[in-house]
C-alpha positions in Angstrom: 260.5 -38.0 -48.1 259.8 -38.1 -44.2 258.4 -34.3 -43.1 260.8 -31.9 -40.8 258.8 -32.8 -37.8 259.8 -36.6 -38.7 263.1 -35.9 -38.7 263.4 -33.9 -35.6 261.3 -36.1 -33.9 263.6 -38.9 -34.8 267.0 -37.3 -34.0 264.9 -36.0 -30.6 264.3 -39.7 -29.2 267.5 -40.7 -28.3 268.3 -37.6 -26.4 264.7 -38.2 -24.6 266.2 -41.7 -24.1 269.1 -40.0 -22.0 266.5 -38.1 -19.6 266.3 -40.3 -16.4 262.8 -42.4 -16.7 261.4 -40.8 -13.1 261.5 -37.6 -15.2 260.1 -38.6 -18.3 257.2 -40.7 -16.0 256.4 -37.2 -14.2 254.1 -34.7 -14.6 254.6 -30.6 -15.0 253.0 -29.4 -12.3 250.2 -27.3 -13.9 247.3 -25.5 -12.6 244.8 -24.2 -15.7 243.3 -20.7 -15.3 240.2 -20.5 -17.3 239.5 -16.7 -18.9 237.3 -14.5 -17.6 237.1 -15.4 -13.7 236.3 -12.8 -11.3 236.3 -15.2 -8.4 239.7 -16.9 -7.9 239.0 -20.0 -4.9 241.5 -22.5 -6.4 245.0 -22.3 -4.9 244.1 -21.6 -1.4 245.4 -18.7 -1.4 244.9 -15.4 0.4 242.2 -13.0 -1.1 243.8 -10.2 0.4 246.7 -8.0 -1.0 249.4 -5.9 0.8 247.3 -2.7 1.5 248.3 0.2 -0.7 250.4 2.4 2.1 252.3 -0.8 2.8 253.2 -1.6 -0.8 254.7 1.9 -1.0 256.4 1.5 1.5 258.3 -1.8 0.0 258.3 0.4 -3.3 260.1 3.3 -1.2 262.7 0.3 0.2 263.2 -1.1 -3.2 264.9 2.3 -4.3 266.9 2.2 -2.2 268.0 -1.5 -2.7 271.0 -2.2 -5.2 269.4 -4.6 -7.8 273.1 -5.5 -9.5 274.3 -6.8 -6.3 273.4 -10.8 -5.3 271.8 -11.3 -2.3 273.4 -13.3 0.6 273.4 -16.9 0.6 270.9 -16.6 3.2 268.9 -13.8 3.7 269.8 -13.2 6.8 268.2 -10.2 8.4 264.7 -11.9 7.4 266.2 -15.0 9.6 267.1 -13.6 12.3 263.7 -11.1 12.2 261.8 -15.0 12.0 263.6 -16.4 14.7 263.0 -13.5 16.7 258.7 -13.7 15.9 259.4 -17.3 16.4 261.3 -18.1 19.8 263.8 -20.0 18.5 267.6 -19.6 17.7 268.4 -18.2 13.7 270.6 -21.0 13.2 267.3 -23.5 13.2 265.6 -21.4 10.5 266.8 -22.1 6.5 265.0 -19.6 4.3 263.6 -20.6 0.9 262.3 -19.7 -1.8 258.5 -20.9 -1.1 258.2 -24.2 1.1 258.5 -26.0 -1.8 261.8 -25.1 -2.9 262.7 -26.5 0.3 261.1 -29.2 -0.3 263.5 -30.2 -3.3 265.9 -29.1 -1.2 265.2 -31.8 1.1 264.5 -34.6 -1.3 268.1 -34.1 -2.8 269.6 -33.7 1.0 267.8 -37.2 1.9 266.7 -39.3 -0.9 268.6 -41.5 -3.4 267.7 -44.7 -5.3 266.2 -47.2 -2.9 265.6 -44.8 -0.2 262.4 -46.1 1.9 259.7 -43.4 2.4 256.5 -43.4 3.9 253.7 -41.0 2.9 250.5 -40.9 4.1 247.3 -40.2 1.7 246.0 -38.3 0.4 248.5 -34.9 0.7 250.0 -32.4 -1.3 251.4 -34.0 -4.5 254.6 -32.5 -4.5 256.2 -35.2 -2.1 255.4 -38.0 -4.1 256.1 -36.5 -7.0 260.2 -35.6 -5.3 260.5 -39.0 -3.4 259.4 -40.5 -7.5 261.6 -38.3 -9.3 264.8 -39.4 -6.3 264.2 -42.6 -7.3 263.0 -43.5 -4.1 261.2 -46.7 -2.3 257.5 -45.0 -1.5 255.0 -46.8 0.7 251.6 -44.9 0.6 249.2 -45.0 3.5 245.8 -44.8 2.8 243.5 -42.7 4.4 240.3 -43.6 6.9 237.2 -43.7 5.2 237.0 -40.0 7.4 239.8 -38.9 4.9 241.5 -38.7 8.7 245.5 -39.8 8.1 245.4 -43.5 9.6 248.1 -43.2 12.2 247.8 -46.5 13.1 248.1 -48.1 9.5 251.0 -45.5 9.3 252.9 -46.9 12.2 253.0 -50.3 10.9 254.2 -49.1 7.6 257.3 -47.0 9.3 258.1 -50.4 11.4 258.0 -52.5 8.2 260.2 -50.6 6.3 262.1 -48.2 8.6 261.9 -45.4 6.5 264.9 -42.5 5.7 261.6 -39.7 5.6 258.3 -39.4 6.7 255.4 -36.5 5.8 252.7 -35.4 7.9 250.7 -31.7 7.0 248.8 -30.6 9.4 246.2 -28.9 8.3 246.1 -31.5 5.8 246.2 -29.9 2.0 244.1 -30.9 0.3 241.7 -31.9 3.2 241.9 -29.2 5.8 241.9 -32.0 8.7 244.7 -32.1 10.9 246.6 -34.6 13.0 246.6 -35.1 16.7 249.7 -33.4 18.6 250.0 -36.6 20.1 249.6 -39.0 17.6 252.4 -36.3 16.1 254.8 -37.3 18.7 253.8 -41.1 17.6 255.3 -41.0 14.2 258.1 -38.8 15.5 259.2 -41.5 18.1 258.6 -44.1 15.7 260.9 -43.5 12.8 264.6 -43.6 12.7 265.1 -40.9 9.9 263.3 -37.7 9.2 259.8 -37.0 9.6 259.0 -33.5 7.9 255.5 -31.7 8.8 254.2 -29.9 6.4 252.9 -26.4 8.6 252.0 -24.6 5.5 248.6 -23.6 7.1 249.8 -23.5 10.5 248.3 -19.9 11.4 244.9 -21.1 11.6 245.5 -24.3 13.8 243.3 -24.4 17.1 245.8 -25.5 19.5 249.9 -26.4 19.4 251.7 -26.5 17.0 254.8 -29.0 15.9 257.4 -26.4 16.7 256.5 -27.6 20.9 257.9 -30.7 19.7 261.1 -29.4 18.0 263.6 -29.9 21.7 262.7 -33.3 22.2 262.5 -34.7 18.8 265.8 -34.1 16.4 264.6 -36.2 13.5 261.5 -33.2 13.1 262.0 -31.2 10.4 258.8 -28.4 10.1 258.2 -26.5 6.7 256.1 -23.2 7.0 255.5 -20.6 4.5 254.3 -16.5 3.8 251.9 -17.3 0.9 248.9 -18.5 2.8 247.9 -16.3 5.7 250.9 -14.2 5.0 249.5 -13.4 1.7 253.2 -13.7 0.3 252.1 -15.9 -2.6 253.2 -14.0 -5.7 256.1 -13.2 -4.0 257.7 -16.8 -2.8 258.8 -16.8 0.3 259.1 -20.0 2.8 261.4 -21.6 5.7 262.1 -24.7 7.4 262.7 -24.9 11.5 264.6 -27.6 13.0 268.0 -28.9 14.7 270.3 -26.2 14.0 273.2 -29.2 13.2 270.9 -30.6 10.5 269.5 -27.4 9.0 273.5 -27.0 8.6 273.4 -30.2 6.6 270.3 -29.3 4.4 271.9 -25.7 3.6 274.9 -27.5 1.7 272.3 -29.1 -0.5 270.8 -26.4 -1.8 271.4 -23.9 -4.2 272.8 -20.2 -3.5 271.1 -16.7 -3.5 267.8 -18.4 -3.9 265.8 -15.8 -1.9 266.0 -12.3 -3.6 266.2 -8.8 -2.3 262.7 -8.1 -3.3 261.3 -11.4 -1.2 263.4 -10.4 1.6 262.0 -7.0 2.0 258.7 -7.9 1.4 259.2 -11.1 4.1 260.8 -7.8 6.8 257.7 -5.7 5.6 255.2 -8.1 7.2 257.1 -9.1 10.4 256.4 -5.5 11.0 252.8 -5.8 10.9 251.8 -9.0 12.7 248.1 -7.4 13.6 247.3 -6.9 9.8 248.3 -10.3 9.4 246.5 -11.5 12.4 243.1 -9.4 11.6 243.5 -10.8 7.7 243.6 -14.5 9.8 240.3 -13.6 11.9 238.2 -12.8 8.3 239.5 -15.7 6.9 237.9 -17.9 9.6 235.6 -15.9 9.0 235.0 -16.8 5.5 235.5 -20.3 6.7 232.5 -20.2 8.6 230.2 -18.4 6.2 231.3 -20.9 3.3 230.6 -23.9 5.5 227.3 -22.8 6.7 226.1 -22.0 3.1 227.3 -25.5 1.8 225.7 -27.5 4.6 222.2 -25.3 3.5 222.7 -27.1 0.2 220.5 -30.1 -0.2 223.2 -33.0 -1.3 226.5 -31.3 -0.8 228.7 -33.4 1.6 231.2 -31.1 3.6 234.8 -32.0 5.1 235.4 -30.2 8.5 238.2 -28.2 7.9 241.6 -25.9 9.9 242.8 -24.4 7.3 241.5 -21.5 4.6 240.0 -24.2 2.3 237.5 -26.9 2.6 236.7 -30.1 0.5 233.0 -30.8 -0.7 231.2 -33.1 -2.8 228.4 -32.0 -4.9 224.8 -34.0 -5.7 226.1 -33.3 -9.7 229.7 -34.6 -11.1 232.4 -32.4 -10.1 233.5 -31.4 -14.0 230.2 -30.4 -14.9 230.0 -28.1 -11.4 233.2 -26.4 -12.1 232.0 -25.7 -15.8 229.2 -24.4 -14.3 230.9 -22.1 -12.1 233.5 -21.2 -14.4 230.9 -19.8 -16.7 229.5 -17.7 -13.5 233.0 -16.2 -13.2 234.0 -18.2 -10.3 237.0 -20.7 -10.1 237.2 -23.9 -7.6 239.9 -26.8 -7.4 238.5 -30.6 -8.9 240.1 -33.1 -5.7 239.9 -35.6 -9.0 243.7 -36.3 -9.2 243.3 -37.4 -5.7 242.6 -41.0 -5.9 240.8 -40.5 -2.4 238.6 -37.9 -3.5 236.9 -38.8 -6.1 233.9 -36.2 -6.5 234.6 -33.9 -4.4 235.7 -30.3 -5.1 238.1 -27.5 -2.9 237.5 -23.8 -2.2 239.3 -21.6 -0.4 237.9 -18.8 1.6 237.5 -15.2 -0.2 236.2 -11.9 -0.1 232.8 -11.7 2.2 231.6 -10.5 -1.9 233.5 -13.5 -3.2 232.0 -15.9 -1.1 229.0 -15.0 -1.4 228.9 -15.0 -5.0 230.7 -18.6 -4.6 227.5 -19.8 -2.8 225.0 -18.1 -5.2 226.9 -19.1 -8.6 226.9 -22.6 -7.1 223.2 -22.9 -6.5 222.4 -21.5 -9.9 224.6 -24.4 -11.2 223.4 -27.7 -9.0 219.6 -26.0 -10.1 220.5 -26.4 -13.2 
């Protein structure tokens, strides 16, 4: 007599069968928290919280905020607060819930069975994993041997297959490089559909960014978010900036009230204190420097220039054994080992001046070792 799992599992397969194969061929986007980690440098995120008067503050607005009533469709006194920061007119702003919200939102406005899409590599994994799950017709780019994107090798691939949608990020996640303003402008004159660019880390770029490109270019679409310097991450907050007439377009797509009361005030809270969030940037580079400088002092460790709040390295021991190593020291880094590219090589993110400098010490202990 066949065992309840048997059964369910058999009256389970054909409703798996109905699931559309790019889902069932995915995979959850999952990142593992180890117990007992006092040092979090995994998710690039900011190490700083909202300070305490500030959080009051948002508490103090929440009281006041009716909870049983939806938010708008947009939350528009954010937008127009953002375009004002920003220069540009509200209508060119969509608000989302993270960048990567957006991101889907995108994918559904753009992408259908067949669609052509060029990605260069490697990058974030969420836009290979949307163009895969749309069904869509990916060409990836590989990399220099630099881990530089190979603009060149990227331009033949957009003239060979004329694709709907392009990504660039600049600073590249997950190699803190970034692209050339002008080899930017390349790509952008290059393709007939969309090129998106990915500004997630935009706040620490030396120089211009994509947004100078935004009059003359109506096929650039720029994504941006509050969790990285902003140190919005817990609280999901992101936008896109482009042509007015097609952020119209990519509103229709997605779905309503997606950015809460909660996000919004917290989004309006920070906008109000552009020097914390400017100083907060400054100790991040900061950190950037400090981490760098210890890692080149390590006898074997290879280290990736980086723009962003993160850097890429390679240690003289294999990466899984490292991060064990460190986990047991209370201290949690990011294995580059899904990244076919990066192979040996792990990703940390800038900390506390304490937390990177227990970083550097727990990692000695473990490459002694």
């Amino acid at each position: 007599m066949p065992s309840a799992d048997t059964a369910a599992s058999a009256d389970l397969q054909p409703l798996l069968e109905r699931i559309r194969p790019e889902v069932r061929q995915a995979h959850a986007y999952i990142v593992s928290h180890p117990p007992n980690i006092e040092v979090k440098l995994n998710q690039n995120e900011s190490p700083f919280d909202l300070p305490a008067e500030l959080k009051q503050e948002l508490a103090e607005e929440l009281l006041q905020t009716p909870l049983n009533r939806y938010p708008g469709e947009q939350p528009y006194e954010l937008r127009d607060a953002l375009a004002t920061h920003l220069g540009v007119a509200p209508e060119m702003l969509l608000m989302g819930n993270g960048s990567n919200e957006l991101t889907y939102t995108f994918g559904l406005t753009m992408l259908e069975p067949g669609t052509p899409v060029v990605l260069p590599t490697p990058m974030f994994s969420l836009y290979e994993k949307v163009a895969r799950l749309h069904g869509a017709a990916l060409t990836s780019v590989p990399c220099r041997s630099d881990f530089h994107f190979d603009i060149d090798a990227l331009l033949r691939a957009i003239d060979a297959v004329e694709p709907a949608l392009v990504v660039i990020t600049t600073p590249n996640n997950p190699t803190g490089l970034t692209v050339p303003h002008a080899d930017i402008e390349r790509v952008l004159e290059a393709t007939p559909g969309f090129v998106v660019v990915d500004e997630a880390y935009y706040e620490f770029l030396e120089g211009p960014t994509a947004q100078a490109l935004l009059d003359d270019h109506p096929n650039l679409l720029i994504l941006r978010t509050f969790s990285k310097a902003a140190g919005l991450a817990g609280v999901r907050l992101g936008y896109m900036l482009g042509h007015a007439a097609i952020i119209q377009e990519v509103f229709k797509a997605r779905l309503p009230f997606m950015i809460d009361r909660v996000a919004e005030a917290a989004g309006l809270l920070l906008l109000r204190h552009p020097d914390l969030i400017r100083d907060r940037i400054r100790q991040m580079k900061q950190g950037m420097a400090t981490l760098a400088a210890g890692l080149r002092a390590i006898e074997g460790v290879h280290v990736v220039p980086s723009q962003a709040n993160f850097m890429v390295f390679r240690p003289p021991l294999e990466p899984d054994v490292v991060m064990r190593r460190l986990a047991e020291d209370g201290v949690l880094v990011r294995n580059m080992g899904g990244y076919a590219d990066l192979q040996g090589y792990l990703r940390v993110n800038a900390g506390t001046p304490k937390e990177n400098n227990q970083f550097l010490t727990a990692l000695k202990r473990a490459l002694a070792t």
